[in-house]
C-alpha positions in Angstrom: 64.4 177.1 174.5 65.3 173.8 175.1 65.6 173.0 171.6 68.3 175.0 171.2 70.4 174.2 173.9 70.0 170.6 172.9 70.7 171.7 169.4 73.8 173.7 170.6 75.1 170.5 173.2 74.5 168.5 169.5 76.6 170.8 167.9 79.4 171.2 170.6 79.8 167.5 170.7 80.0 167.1 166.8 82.9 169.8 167.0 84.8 168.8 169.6 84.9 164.9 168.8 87.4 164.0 166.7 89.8 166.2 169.6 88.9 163.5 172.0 90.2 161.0 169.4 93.6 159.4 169.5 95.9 161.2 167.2 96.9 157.7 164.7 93.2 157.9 163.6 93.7 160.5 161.2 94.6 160.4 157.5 97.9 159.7 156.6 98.7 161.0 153.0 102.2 158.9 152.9 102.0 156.0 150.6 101.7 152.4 151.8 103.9 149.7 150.8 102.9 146.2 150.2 103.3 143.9 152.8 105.2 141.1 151.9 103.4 137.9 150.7 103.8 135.0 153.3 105.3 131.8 151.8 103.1 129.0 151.8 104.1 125.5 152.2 102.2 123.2 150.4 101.2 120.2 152.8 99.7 116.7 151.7 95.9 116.6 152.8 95.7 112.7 153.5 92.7 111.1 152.6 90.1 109.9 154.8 89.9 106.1 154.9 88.0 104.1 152.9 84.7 102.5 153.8 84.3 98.8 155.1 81.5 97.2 154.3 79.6 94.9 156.2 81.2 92.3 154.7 85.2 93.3 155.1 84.4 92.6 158.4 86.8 90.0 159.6 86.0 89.0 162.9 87.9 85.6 164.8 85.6 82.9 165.5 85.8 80.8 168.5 83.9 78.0 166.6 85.3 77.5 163.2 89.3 77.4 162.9 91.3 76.0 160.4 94.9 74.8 161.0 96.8 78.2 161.3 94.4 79.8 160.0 91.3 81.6 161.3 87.9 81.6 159.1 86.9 85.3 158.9 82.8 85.2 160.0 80.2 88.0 158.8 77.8 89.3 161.3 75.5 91.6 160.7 73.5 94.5 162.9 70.0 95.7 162.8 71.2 98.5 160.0 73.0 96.3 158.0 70.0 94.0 157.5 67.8 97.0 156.9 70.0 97.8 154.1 69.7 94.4 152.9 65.7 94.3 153.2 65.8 97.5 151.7 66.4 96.2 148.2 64.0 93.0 148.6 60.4 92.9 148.7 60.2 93.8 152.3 60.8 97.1 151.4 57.7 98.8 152.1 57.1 97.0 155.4 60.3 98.3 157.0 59.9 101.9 155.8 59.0 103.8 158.9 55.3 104.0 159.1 54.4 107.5 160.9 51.2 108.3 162.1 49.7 111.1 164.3 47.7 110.1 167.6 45.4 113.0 168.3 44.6 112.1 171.6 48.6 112.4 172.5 49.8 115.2 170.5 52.6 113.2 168.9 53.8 111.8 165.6 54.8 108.1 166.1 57.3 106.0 164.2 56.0 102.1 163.7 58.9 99.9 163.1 57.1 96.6 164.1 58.6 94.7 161.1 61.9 96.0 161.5 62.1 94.7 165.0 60.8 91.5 163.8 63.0 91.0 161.2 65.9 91.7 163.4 64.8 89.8 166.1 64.1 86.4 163.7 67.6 87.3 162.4 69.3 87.3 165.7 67.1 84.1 166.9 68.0 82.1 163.9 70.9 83.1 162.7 72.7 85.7 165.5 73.4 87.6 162.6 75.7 85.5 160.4 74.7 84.9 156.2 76.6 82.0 156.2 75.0 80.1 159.2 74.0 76.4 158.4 72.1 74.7 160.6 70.8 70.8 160.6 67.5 69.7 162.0 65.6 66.4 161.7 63.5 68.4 158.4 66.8 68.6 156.4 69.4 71.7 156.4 68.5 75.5 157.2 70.9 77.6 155.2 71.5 82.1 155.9 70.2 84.6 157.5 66.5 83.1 158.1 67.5 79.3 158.2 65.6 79.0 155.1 64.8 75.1 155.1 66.1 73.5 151.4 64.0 70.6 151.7 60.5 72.2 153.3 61.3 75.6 150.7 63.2 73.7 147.7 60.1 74.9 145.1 60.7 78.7 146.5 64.2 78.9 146.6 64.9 77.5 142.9 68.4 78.4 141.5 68.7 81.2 144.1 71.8 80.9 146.3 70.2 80.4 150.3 73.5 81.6 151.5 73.5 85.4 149.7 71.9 87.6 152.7 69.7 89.4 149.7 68.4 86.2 148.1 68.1 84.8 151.7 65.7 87.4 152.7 63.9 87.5 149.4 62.8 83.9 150.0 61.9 84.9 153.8 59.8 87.2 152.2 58.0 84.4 149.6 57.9 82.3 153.0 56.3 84.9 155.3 53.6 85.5 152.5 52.8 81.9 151.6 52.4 81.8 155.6 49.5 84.3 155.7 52.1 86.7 156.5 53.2 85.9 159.9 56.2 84.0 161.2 55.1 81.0 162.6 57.0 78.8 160.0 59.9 79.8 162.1 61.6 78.1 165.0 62.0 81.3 166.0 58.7 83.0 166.0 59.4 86.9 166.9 55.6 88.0 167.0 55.8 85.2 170.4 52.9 83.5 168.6 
């Protein structure tokens, strides 16, 4: 029994739906005209700016000024000298190291020589590949004050002031020091 009036409240609801319905949901059988086609006006996508590199930069110097004329200075950040040691032999040592400490749970990320790079960089040079200093051992040339007269026999015809060759020869100078920084003025590892 109530199978069928459930079949037969089914059945009264199927017939008397599409009378509840609006009246413009039926068919129309009159034919459709197009619609007009909107005109389009062709704009001018500009193009996005181009890059500056690290060394476009043109910052003023307080320091160094010419007559009229101010001396654009370099300065580089902690990415731009990864980018640099990137394509030098410290390569693998700045790659993040990760590593899983069971007794926390967590992956960790071990950038120790990328902080140490950055931090000699900053120490010696604040940044700047064409930073010359003079101490009583002779001239310091670059990013890493490589010394020409301590370092001549590494730096060879190798241009001290180019941030890639300057790192290179840190590199040869780090590893000729049992690889630590001590050789440095600026000794990041506070050794």
């Amino acid at each position: 029994m109530k199978r069928t009036i459930a079949a037969g409240l089914a059945l009264g609801i199927f017939l008397l739906l599409p009378a509840a319905l609006p009246h413009y949901t039926g068919v129309s059988y009159e034919p459709v005209t197009a619609a007009p086609m909107p005109t389009v006006n062709p704009r001018v996508i500009e193009s996005p700016p181009p890059q500056v590199s690290v060394f476009d930069r043109v910052l003023p110097d307080v320091h160094v000024q010419a007559e009229e004329a101010i001396i654009p200075v370099q300065y580089l950040g902690y990415w731009d000298l990864l980018f640099i040691l990137a394509e030098t032999s410290w390569r693998p040592y700045i790659t993040s190291n990760t590593f899983y400490a069971e007794e926390l749970g967590m992956f960790f990320h071990d950038d120790y020589y990328r902080d140490k790079l950055y931090a000699l960089m900053m120490c010696e040079s604040s940044g700047r590949p064409d930073a010359i200093g003079d101490l009583d051992t002779g001239p310091s040339y670059g990013l890493f004050q490589i010394n020409v007269r301590y370092w001549n026999q590494l730096i060879g015809t190798r241009d001290v002031l180019d941030p890639y060759d300057n790192a290179q020869i840190a590199y040869e100078i780090w590893k000729h020091s049992d690889y630590s920084f001590k050789r440095w003025s600026c000794d990041p590892t506070g050794g």
